[in-house]
NUZA-471320 format. One record per atom (N, C-alpha, C, CB): x, y, z; residue in three letters. Coordinates in steps of 0.02 Angstrom, whole numbers, plus 50000, padded with zeros to 5 digits. Glycine has a CB too. Layout:
residues N
XYZAla/...
//
This chain:
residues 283
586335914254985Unk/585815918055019Unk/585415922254969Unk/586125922555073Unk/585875924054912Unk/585485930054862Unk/585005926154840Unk/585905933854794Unk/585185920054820Unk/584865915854761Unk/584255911254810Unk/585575909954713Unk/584355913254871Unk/583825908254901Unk/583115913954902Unk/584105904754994Unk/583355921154894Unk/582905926154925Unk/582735928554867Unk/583165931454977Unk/582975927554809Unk/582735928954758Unk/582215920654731Unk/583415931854713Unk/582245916354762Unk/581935909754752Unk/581115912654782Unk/582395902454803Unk/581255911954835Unk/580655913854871Unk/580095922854860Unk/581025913254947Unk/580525926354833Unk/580165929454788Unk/579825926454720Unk/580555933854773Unk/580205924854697Unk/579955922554626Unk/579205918854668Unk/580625915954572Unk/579545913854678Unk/578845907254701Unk/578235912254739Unk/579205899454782Unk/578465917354781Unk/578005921154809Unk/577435926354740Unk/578535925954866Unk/577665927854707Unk/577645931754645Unk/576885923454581Unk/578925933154607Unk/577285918154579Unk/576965915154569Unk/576205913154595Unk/577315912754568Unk/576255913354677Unk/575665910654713Unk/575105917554714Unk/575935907754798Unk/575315922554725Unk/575005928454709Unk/574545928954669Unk/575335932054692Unk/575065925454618Unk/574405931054543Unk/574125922654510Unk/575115938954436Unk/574125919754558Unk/573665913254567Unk/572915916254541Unk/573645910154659Unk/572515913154500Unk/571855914854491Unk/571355913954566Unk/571605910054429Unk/571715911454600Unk/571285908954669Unk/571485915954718Unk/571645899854712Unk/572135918754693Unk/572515923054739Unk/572075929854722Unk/573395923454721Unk/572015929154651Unk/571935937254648Unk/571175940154648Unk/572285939954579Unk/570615933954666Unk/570105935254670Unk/569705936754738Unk/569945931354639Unk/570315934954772Unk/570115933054862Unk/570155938554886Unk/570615928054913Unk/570495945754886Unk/570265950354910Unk/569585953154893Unk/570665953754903Unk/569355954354838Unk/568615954654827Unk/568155949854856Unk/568505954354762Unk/568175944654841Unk/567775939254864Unk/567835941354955Unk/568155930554835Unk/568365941355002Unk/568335944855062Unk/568015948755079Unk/568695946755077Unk/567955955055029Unk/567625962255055Unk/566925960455040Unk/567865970055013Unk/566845956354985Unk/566035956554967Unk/565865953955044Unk/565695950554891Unk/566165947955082Unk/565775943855119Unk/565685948055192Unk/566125936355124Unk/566335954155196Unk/566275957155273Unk/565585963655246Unk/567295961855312Unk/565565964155181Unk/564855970655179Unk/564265964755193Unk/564675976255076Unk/564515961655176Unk/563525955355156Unk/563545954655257Unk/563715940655081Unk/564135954555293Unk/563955951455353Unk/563995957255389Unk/564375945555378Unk/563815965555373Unk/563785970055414Unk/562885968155435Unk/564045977855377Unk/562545968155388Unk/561715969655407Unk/561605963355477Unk/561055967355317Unk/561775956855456Unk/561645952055521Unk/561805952555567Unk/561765947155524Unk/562525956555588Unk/563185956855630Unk/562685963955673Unk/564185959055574Unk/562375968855644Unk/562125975355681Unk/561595972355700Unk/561995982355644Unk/561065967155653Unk/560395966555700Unk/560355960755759Unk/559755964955651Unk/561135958855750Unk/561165955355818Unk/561145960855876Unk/561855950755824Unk/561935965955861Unk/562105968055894Unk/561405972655930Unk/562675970055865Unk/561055973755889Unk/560385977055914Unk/559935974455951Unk/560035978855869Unk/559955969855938Unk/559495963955970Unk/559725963856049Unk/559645955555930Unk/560175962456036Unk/560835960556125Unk/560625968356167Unk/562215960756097Unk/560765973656140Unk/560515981456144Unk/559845981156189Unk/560325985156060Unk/559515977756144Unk/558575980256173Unk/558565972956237Unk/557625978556075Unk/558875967956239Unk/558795964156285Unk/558985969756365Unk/559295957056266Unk/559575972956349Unk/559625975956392Unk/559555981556412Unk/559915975056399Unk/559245985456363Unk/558675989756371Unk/559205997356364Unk/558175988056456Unk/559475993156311Unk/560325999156298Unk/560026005656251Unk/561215994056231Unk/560076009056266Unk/559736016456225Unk/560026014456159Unk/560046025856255Unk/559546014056111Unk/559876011556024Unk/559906017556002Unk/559356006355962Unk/560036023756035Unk/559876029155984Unk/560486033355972Unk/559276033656006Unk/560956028556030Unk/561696028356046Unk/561786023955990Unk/561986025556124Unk/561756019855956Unk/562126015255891Unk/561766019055828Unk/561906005155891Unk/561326023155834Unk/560936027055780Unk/561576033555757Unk/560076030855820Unk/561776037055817Unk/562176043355829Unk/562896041355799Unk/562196045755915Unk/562796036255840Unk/563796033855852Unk/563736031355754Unk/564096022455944Unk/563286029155717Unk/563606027255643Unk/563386033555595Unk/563256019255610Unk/563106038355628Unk/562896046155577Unk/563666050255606Unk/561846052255612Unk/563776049755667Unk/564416052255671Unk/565256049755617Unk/564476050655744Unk/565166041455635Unk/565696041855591Unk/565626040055527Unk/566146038655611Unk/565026040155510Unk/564786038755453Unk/564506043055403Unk/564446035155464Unk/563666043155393Unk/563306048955379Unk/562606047455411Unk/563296050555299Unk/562216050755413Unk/561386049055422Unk/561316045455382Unk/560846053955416Unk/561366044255328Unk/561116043355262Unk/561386035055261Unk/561466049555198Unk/561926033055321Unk/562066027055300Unk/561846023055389Unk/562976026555260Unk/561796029755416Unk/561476026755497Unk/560706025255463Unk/561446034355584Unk/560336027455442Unk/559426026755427Unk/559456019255363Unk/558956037255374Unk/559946018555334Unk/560006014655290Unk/560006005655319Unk/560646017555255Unk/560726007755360Unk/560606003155420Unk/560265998255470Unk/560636005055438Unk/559916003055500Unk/559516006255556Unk/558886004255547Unk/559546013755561Unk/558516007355506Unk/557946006955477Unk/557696004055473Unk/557866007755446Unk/557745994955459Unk/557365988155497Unk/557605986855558Unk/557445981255460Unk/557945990155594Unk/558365985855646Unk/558135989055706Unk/559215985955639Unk/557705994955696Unk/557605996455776Unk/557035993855810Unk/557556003555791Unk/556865991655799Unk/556365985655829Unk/556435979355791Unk/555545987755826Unk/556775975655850Unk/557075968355822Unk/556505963155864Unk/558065966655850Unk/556115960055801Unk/555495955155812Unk/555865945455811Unk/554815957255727Unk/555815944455860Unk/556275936355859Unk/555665933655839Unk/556675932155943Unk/555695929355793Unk/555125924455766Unk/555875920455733Unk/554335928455698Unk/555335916755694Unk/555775910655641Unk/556165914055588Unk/555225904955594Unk/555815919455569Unk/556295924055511Unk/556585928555522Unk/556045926955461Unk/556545928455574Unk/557315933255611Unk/557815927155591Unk/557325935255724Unk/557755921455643Unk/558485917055625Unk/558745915455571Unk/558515911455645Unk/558035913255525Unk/558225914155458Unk/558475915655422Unk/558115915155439Unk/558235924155405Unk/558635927455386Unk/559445927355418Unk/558295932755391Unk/559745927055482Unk/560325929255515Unk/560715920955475Unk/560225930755623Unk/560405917355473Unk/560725910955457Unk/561045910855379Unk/560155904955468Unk/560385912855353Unk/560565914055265Unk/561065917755256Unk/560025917755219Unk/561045923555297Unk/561405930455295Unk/562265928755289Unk/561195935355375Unk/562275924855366Unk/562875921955359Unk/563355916555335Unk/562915922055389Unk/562935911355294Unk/562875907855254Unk/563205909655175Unk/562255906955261Unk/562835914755156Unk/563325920255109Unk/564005922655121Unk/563025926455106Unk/563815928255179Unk/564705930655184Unk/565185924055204Unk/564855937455259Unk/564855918755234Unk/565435914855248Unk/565595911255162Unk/565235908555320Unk/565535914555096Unk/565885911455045Unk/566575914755062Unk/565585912654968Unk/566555919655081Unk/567335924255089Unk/567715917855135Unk/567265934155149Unk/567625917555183Unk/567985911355222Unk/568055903155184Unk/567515910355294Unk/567655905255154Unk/567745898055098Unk/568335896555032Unk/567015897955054Unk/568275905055032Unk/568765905954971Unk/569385905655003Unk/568705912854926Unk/569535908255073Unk/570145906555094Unk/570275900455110Unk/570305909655139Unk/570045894555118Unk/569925887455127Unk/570265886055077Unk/569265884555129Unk/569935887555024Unk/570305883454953Unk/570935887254932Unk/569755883354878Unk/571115894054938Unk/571645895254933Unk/572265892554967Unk/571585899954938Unk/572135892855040Unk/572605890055072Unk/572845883355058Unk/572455890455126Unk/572185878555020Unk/572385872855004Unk/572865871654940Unk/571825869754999Unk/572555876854892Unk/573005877854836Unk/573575879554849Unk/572825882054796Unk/573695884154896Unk/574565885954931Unk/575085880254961Unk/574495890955004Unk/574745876054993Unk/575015870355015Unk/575075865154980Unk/574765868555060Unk/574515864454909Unk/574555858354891Unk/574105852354907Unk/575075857254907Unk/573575852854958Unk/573095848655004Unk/572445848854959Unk/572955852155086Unk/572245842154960Unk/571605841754915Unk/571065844454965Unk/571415833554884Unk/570535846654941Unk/570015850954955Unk/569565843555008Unk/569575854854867Unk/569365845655054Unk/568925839855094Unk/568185841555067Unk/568975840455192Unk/567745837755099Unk/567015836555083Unk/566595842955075Unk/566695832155138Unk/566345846355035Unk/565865851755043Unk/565545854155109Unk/565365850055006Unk/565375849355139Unk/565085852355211Unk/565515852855247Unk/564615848855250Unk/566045848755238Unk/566485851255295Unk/566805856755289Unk/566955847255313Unk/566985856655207Unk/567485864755212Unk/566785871955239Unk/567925867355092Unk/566265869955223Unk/565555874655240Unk/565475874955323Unk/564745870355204Unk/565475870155359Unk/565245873055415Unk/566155875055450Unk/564635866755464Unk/566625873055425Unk/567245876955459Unk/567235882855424Unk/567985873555453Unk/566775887055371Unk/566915892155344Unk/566525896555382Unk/566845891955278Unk/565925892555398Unk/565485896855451Unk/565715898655510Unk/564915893955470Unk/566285894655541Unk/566505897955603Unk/567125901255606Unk/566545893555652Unk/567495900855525Unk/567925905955524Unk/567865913855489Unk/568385902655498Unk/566985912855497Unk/566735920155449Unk/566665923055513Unk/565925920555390Unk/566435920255570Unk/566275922555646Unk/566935924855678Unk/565945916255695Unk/567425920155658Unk/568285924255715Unk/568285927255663Unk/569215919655745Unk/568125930555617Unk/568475935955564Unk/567775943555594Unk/568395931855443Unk/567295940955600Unk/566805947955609Unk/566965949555649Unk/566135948555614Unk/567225945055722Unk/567505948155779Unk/568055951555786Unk/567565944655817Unk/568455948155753Unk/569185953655720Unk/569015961155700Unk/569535950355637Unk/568315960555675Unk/568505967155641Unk/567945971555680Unk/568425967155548Unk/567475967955736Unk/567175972655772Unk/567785974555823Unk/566475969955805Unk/568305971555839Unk/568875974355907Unk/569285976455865Unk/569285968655967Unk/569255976555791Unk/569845983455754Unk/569365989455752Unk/570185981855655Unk/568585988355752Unk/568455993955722Unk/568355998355797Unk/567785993455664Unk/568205995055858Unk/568115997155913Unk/568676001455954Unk/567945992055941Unk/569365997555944Unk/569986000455991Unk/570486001055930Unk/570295994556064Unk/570506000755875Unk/570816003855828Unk/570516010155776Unk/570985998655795Unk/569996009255773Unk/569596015655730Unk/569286021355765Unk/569006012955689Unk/568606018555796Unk/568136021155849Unk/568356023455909Unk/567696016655865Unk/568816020355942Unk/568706020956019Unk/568756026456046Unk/569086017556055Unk/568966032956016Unk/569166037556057Unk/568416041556035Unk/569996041156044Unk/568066040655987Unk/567266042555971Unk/567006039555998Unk/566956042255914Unk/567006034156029Unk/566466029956075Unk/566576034256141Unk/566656020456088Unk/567096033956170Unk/567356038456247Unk/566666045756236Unk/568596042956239Unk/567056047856181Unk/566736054356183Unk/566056056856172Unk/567016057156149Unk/565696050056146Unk/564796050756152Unk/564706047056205Unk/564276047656086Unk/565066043656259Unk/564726038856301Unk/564706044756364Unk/565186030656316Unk/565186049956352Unk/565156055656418Unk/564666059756408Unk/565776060456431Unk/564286061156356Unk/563846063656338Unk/562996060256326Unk/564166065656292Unk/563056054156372Unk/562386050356380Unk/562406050756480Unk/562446040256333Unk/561766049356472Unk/561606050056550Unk/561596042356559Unk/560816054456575Unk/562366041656572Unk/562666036556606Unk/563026038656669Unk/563106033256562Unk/563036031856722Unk/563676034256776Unk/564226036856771Unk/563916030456806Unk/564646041556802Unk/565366043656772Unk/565686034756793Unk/565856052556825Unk/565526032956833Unk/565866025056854Unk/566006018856814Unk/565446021956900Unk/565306018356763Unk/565286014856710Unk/565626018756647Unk/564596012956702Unk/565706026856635Unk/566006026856574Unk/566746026856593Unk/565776032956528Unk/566886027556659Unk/567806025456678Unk/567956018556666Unk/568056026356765Unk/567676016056693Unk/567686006956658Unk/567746006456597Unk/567016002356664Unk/567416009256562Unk/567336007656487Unk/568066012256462Unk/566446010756448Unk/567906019156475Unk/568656022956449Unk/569286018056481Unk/568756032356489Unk/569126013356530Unk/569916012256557Unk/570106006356510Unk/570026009856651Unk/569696000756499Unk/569605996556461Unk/569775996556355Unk/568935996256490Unk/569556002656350Unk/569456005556297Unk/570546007256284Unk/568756013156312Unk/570526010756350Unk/571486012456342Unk/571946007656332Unk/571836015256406Unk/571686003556379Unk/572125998856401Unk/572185992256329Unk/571785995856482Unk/571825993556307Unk/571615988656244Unk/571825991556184Unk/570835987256237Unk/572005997956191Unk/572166002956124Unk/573126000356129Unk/571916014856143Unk/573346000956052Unk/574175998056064Unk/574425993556038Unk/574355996056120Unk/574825993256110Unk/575195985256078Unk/574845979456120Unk/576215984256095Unk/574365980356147Unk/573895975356189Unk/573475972156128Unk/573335979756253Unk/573245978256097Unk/572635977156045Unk/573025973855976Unk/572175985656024Unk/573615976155956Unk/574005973555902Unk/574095967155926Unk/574665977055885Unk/574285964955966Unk/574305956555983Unk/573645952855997Unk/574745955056050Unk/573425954956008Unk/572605951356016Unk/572425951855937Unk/571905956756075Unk/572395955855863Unk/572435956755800Unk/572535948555797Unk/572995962355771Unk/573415949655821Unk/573975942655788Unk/573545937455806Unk/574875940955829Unk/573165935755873Unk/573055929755885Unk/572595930155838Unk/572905927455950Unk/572175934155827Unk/571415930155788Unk/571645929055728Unk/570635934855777Unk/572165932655682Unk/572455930655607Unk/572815925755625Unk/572885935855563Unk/573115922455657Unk/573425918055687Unk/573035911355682Unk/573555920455751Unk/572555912555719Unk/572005905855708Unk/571755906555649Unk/571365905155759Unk/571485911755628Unk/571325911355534Unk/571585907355507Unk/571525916655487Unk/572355907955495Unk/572745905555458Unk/572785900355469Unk/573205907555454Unk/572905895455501Unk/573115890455543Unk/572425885355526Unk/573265893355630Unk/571815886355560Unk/571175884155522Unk/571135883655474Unk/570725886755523Unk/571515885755445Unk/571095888855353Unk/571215880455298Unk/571915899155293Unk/571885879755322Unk/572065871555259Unk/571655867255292Unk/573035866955253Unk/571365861855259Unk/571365856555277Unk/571675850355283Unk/571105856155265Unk/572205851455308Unk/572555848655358Unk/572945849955402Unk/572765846055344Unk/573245847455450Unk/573475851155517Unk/573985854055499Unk/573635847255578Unk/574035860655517Unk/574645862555534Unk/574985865855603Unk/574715865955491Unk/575555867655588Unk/575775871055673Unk/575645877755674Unk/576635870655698Unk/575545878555741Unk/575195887755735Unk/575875890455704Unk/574935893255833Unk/576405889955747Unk/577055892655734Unk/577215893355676Unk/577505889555756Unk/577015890355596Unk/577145889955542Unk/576845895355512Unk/577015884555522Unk/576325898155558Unk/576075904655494Unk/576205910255534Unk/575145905155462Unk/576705912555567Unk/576855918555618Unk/577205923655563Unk/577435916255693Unk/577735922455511Unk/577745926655449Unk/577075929455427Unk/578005922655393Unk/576525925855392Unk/576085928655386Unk/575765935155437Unk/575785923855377Unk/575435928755474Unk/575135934255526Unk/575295939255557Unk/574985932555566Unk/576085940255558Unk/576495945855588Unk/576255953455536Unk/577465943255581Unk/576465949355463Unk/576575953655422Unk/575815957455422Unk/576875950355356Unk/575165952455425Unk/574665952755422Unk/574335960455468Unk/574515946055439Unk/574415959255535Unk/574385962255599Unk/574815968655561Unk/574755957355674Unk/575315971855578Unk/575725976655535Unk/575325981655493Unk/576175972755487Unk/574985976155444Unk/574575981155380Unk/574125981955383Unk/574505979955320Unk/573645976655436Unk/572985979455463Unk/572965987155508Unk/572725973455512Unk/573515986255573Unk/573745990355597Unk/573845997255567Unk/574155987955613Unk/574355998655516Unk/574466004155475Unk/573946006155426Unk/575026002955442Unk/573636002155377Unk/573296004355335Unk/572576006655366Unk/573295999655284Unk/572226005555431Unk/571756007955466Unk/571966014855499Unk/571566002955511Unk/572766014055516Unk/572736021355568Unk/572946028055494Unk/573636020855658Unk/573146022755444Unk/573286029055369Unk/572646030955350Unk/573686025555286Unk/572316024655354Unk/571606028755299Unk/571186030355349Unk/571086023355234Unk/571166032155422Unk/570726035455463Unk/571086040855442Unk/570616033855540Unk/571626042955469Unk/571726050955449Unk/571666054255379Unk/572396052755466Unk/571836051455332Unk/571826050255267Unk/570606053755247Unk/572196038455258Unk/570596048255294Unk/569696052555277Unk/569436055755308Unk/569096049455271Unk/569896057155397Unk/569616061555440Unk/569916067055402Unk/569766060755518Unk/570666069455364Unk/570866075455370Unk/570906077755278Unk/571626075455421Unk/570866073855226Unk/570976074455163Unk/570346073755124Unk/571446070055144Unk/570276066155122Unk/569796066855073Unk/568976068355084Unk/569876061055041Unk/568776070755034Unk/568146073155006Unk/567546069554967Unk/568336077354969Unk/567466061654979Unk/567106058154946Unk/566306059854916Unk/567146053454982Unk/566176065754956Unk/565496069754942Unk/565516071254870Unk/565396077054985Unk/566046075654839Unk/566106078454791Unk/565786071754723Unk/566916081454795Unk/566136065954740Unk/566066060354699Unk/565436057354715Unk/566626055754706Unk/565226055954761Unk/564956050754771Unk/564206054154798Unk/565416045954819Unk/564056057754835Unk/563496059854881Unk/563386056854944Unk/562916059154852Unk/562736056454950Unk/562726050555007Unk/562876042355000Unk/562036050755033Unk/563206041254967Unk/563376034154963Unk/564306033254993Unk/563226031654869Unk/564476039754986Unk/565306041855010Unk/565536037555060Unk/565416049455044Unk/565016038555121Unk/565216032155175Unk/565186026355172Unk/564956031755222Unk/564876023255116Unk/564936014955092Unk/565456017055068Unk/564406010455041Unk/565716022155007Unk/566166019754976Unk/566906019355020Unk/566146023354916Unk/566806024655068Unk/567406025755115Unk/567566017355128Unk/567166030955196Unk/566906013855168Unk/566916007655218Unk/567036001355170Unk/566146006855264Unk/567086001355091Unk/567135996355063Unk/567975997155016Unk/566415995555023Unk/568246003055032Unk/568976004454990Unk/569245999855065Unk/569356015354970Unk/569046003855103Unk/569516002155176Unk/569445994055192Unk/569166007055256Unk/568825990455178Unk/568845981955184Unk/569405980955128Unk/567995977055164Unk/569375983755075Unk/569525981455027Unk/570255980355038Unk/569315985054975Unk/570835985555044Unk/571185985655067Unk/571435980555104Unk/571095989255082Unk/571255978755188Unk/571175974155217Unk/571175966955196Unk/570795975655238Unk/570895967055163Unk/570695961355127Unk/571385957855076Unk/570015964055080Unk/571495963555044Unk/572255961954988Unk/572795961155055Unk/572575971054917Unk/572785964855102Unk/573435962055148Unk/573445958155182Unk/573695965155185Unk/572755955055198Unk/572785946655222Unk/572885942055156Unk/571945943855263Unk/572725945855113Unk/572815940755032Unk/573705940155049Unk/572535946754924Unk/573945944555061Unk/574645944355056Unk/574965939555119Unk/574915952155058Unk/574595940655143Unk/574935936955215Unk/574775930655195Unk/574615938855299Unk/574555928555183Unk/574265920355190Unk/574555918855134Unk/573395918155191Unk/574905920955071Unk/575335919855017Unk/575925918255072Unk/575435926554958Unk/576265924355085Unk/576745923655139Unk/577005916655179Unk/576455927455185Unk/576255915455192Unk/576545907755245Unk/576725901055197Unk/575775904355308Unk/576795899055134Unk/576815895855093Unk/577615893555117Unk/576595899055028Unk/578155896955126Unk/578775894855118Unk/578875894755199Unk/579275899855068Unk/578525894655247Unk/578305893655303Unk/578355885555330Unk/577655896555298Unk/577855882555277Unk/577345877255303Unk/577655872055263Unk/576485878455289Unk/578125873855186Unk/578215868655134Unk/578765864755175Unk/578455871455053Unk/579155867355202Unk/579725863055231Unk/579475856755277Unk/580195867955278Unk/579125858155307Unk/578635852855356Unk/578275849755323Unk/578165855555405Unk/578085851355282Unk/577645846955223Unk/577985841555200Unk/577475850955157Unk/578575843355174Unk/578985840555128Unk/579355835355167Unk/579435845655094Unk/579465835555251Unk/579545831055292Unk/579225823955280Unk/579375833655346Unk/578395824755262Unk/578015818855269Unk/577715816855219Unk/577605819055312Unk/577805821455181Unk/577335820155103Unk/577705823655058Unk/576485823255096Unk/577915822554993Unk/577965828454927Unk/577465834254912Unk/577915824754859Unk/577755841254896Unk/577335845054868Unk/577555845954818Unk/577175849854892Unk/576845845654786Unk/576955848354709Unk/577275854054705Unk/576335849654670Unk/577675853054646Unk/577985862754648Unk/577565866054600Unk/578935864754617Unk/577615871354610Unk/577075877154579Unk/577165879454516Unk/577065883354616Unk/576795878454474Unk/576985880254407Unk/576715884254377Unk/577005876454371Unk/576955890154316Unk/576485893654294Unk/575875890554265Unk/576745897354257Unk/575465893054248Unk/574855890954207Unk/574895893854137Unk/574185893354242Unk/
//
């Protein structure tokens, strides 16, 4: 048992500091900042269809943010013009951040051993796994970060008390261990998508467990951590709230790096059922 758990460290230790491994948390964070600007002038867009006061998404990101990064924002986005270069742009936009989903493509393949499939194909499955990842992190940032600041500016708009009970009840009920398992499923399908070739969901539940856990903790540490300690003004000025919002992807980012290492001794046994894997060697 010692020697099997000291096996699977080692090999874990190897896949890590993989040149594919140790670049993928960066390569991640770059792609969730590149997919904030498209991800808000949708969300703005959807806003003015319904004629949603935007001055509520102006407030709600100077509150947990700064002015300085709400006007930064903001500032092309409050009047959203649909022509051809609107989509354009939203297409290009996401076209970019989905290299982050690309880089996990080829990692995962490198983890398993699976040759890389056709360029477009690993491209347009990267495009729809850059989309279950933005949504991941608009329902972490909503009922894990925000939500109890959303409650508390939505009672303070001339809304129904009826509609903000809906929303506060919704908002509760989703905060937890409701919201920690809804996390698992979407890293769950991440993972699982990510090789190209099939695997069983069941094979990456190590990961994703571990995954869920550190998303979980390292969001509810470094909210208090910048609501009650640090001082990024002193360093930074008005740029403090990028730098706050890009430590905290960043973060994120290295503990899905870890998780998806994780599922390697997961998936090889099943592998090894139908095909040989290469074993992993230093470089």
């Amino acid at each position: 048992m010692r020697e099997k758990i000291k096996g699977q460290v080692k090999n874990f230790v190897k896949i890590i500091t993989k040149p594919e491994m140790e670049i993928l948390p960066g390569h991640l964070a770059f792609s969730f900042v590149i997919s904030i600007v498209p991800t808000l002038t949708i969300l703005t867009y959807i806003a003015s269809i319904f004629h949603f006061d935007l001055t509520f998404i102006s407030d709600f990101i100077t509150q947990s943010f700064s002015k300085e990064f709400a006007d930064m924002l903001l500032g092309a986005n409050v009047v959203v013009q649909v022509s051809w270069n609107f989509f354009l742009t939203l297409i290009v936009a996401y076209i970019i951040a989905s290299n982050g989903a690309a880089s996990i493509i080829s990692s995962s393949n490198m983890i398993y051993g699976i040759k890389n499939s056709s360029f477009f194909k690993r491209r347009l499955k990267s495009l729809v796994m850059i989309l279950i990842i933005i949504l991941l992190f608009v329902f972490l940032l909503i009922f894990s970060v925000f939500g109890n600041k959303i409650i508390e500016m939505l009672q303070i708009m001339d809304i129904s008390d009826k509609v903000i009970t809906n929303i506060t009840l919704v908002i509760s009920v989703l905060k937890g261990p409701i919201s920690w398992f809804i996390i698992f499923l979407f890293i769950k399908i991440i993972f699982t998508m990510a090789p190209d070739q099939k695997i069983q969901s069941n094979e990456v539940n190590k990961g994703a467990i571990f995954t869920t856990v550190g998303f979980v903790l390292i969001t509810y540490l470094y909210s208090l951590y910048t609501t009650h300690f640090a001082n990024y003004d002193v360093f930074y000025g008005n740029l403090a709230s990028i730098i706050v919002l890009i430590i905290w992807l960043y973060l994120l980012s290295y503990i899905f790096t870890i998780g998806l290492a994780l599922n390697y001794r997961e998936t090889v046994h099943s592998f090894e059922k139908t095909q040989p894997i290469e074993p992993i060697e230093e470089k």
